[in-house]
KESELUM-152644 format. One record per residue (C-alpha): residue in one letter; x, y negated, z. Coordinates in steps of 0.2 Angstrom, whole numbers, padded with zeros to 4 digits, always signed. Layout:
residues N
aXYZ
...
END
This chain:
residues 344
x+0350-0681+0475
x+0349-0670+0457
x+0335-0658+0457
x+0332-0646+0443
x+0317-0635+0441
x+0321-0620+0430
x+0309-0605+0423
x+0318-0588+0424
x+0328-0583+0411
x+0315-0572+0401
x+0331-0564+0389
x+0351-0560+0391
x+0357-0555+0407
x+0341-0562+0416
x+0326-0550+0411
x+0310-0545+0420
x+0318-0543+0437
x+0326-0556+0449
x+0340-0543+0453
x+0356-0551+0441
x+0350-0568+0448
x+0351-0564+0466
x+0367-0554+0461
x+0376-0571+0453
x+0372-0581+0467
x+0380-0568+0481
x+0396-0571+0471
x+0402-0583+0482
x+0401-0572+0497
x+0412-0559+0489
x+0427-0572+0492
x+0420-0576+0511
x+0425-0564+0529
x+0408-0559+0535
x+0406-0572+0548
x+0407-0586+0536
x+0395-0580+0521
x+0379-0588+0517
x+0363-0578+0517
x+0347-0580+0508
x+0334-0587+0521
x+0315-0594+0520
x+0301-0603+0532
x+0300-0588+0541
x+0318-0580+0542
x+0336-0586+0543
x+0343-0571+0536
x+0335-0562+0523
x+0343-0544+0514
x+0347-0546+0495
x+0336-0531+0494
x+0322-0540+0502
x+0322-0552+0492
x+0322-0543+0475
x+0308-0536+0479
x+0297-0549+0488
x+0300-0556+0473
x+0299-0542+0460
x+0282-0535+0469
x+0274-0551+0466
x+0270-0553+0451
x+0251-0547+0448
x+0244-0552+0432
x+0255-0560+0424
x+0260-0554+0406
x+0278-0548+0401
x+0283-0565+0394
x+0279-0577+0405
x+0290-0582+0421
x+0290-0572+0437
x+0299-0584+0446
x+0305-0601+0447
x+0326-0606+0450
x+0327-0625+0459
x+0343-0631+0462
x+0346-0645+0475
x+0362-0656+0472
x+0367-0667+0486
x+0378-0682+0480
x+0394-0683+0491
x+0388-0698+0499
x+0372-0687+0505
x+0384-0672+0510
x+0395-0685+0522
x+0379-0688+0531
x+0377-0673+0537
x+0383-0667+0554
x+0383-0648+0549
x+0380-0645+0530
x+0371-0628+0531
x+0362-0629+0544
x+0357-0647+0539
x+0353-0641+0520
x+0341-0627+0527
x+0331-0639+0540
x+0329-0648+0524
x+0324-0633+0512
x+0310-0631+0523
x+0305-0648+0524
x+0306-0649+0504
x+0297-0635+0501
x+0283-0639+0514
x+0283-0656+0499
x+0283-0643+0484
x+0267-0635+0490
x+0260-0649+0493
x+0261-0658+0476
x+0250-0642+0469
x+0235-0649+0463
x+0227-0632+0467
x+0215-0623+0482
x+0218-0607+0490
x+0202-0598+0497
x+0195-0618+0496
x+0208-0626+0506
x+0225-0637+0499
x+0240-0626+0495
x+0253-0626+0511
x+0271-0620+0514
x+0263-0603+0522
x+0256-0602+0503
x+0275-0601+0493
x+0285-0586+0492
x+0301-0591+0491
x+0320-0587+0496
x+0336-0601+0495
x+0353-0599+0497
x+0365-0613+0503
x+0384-0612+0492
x+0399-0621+0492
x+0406-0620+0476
x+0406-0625+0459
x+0413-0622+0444
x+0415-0631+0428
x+0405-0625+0413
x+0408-0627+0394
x+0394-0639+0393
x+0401-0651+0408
x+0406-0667+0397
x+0426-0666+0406
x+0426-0648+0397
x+0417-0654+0381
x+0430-0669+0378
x+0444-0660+0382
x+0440-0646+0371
x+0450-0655+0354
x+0467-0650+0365
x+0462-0633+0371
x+0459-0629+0353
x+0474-0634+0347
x+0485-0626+0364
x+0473-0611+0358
x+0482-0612+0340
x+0499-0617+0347
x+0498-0600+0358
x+0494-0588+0344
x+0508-0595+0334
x+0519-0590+0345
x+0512-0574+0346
x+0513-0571+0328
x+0532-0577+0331
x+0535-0562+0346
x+0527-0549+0336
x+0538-0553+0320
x+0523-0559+0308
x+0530-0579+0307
x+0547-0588+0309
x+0547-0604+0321
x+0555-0613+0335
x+0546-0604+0351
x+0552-0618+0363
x+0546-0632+0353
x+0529-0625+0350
x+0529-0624+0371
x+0534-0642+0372
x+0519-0646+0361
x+0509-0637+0372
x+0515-0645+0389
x+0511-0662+0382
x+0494-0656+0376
x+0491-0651+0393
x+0497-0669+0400
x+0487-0680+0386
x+0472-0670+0390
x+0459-0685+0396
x+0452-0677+0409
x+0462-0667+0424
x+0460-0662+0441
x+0475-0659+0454
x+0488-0663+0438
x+0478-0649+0428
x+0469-0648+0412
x+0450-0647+0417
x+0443-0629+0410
x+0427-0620+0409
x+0428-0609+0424
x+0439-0620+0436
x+0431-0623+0452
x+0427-0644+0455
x+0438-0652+0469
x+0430-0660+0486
x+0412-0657+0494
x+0401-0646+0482
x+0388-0639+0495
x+0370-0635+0485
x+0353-0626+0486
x+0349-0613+0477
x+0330-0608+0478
x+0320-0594+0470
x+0301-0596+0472
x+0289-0587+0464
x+0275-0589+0452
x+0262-0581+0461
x+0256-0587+0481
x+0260-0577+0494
x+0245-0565+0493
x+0248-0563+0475
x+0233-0566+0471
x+0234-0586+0464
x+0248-0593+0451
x+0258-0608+0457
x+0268-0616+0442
x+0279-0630+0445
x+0281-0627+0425
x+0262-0633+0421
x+0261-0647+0409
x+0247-0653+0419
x+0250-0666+0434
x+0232-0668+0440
x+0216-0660+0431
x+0204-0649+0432
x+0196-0635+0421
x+0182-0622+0418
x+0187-0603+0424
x+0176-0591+0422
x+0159-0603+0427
x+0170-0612+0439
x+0179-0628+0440
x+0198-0626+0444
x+0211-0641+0447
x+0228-0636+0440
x+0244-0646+0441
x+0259-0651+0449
x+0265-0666+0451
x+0284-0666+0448
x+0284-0685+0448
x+0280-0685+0468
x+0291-0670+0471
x+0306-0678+0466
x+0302-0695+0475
x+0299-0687+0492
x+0313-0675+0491
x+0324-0691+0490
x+0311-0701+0505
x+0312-0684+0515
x+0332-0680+0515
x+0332-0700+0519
x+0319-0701+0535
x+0328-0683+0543
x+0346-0689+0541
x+0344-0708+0541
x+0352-0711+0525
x+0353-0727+0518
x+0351-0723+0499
x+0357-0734+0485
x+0347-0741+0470
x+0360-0731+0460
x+0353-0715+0469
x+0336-0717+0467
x+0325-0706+0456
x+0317-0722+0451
x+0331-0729+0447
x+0335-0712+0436
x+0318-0715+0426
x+0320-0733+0424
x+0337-0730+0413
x+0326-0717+0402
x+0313-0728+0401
x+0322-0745+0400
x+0341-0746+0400
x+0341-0764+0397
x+0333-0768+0413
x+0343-0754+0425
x+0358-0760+0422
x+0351-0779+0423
x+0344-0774+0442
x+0360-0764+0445
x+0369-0783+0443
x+0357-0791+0453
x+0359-0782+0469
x+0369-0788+0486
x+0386-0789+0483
x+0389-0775+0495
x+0374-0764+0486
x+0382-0766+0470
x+0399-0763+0473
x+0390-0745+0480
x+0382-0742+0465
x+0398-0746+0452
x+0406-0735+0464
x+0395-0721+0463
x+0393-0723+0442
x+0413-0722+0442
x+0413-0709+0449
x+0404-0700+0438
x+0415-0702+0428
x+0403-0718+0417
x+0416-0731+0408
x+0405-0748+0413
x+0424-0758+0412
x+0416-0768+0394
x+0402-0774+0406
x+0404-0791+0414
x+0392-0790+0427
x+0380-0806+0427
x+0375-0814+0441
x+0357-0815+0433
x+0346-0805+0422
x+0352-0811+0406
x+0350-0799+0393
x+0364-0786+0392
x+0371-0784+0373
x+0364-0767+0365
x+0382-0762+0361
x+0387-0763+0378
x+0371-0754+0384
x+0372-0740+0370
x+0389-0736+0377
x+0385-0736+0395
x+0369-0725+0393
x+0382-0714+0385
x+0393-0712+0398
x+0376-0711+0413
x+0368-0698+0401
x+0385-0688+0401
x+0386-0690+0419
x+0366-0684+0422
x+0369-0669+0412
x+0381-0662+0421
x+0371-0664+0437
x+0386-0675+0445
x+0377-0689+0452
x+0362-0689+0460
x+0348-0701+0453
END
């Protein structure tokens, strides 16, 4: 499971209103016949108008100054392993929204009218999509980029040719480029992977929009606060503040696990995830001291994600791994966390 939790976009496209955002994420159903697209739904409705949502959202904003965030974007990323669990992916993804929400309000460290802050408390509308795309900063796209450039000046050579500006051989610049295309490191389906080509096999994810402010718009929730567990003075009162992102990401993993019965590898884990930040020596150490069967999950899972562990020999015990070896591998798992393609 990859969880992000983004503050709105307070420039570009995305300005004081959630209207572009709730427009980009109704892209998908613009390809869909009507009885398969995905509405936006919450704890207290399975289909919820765009309309609606704009301005729940836009309407609920009291207080808060022009530069800070109206609204918070999470994104929930089910690994493919988490997907084939499920029996019925969007119905499944929603029970669980719910059910991860009901954990987001929980880890504020904050009362309403002198009671703990509970699902009833957050505004917020999610959409369930099946799609993805890749972008310019996936790591395929980034390391393929040294050939598309040079495709890119092959091409406008051969423009300059058809228009009459430069002499050369048209066919052999379109060999060159068909071998470019081939020698490219990373492909899909016998294609150069590009920004803006949609990823092959299951892609099903979570978009959530919630807002800053509770639902009486009276109180401001924000998963953004530096702050995991304090209190201070307001105006001659005390005041906790905080949210706890640490637990949230823990018992999202514990909470998809105890509703699907999923068996999650170390590999997985959001522990795991900080222990490589933290320690990279030691995650890779307990990596090669699990179960035969475990570990052959988890290499699985890192190949996957496309992390080069082949200069590895995998020890039966917890000797010290070389810091070459280690430097490399963080490489590729960093590359591969980025992208948001495995889920630890």
């Amino acid at each position: 499971m990859y969880i992000t939790i983004t503050k709105q976009k307070m420039d570009g496209n995305f300005g004081q209103s959630v209207a572009d955002f709730v427009a980009y994420l109704e892209k998908e159903n613009e390809q869909r016949s009507i009885e398969d697209q995905e509405h936006f739904f919450n704890q207290f409705d399975s289909v919820v108008p765009t309309d609606e949502v704009v301005r729940e959202i836009d309407g609920n904003t009291a207080k808060l100054k022009r530069n800070e965030p109206k609204f918070y974007s999470i994104t929930v990323n089910p690994s493919a392993y988490e997907l084939k669990r499920l029996q019925n992916s969007s119905e499944d993804l929603k029970s669980y929204t719910i059910e991860l929400m009901k954990e987001y309000a929980a880890c504020f460290n904050r009362e309403i009218d002198g009671r703990a802050v509970s699902l009833d408390d957050i505004k917020f509308f999610a959409k369930i999509e099946h799609q993805r795309t890749f972008k310019g900063t996936d790591w395929q796209v980034r390391e393929n980029q040294p050939y598309a450039t040079k495709i890119l000046e092959l091409k406008n050579q051969i423009g300059r040719i058809e228009q009459g500006k430069a002499q050369g051989n048209i066919r052999n610049l379109n060999k060159q480029i068909s071998r470019l295309e081939r020698e490219a490191p990373h492909q899909q389906n016998g294609k150069r992977i590009v920004q803006g080509m949609s990823k092959e096999g299951p892609q099903t994810h979570v978009h959530v929009i919630v807002s800053r402010k509770d639902m009486s718009n009276k109180y401001s929730l924000s998963p953004g606060s530096k702050y995991k567990n304090s209190e201070t003075v307001f105006n001659g009162k005390s005041v906790k503040r905080g949210f706890d992102r640490d637990r949230f990401y823990t018992v999202s993993e514990k909470t998809f696990d105890k509703l699907f019965d999923y068996h999650r590898n170390y590999a997985e884990t959001y522990q795991a995830r900080k222990t490589f930040i933290k320690n990279p020596k030691l995650y890779f150490s307990t990596l090669s001291g699990l179960p035969t069967n475990e570990k052959s999950i988890a290499f699985n899972i890192l190949r996957k994600a496309g992390v080069d562990y082949s200069m590895l020999n995998i020890p039966t015990n917890k000797v010290q791994l070389a810091l070459k070896t280690i430097q490399r591998l963080k490489r590729g798992l960093d590359k591969a966390v980025q992208s948001g393609t495995i889920g630890i």
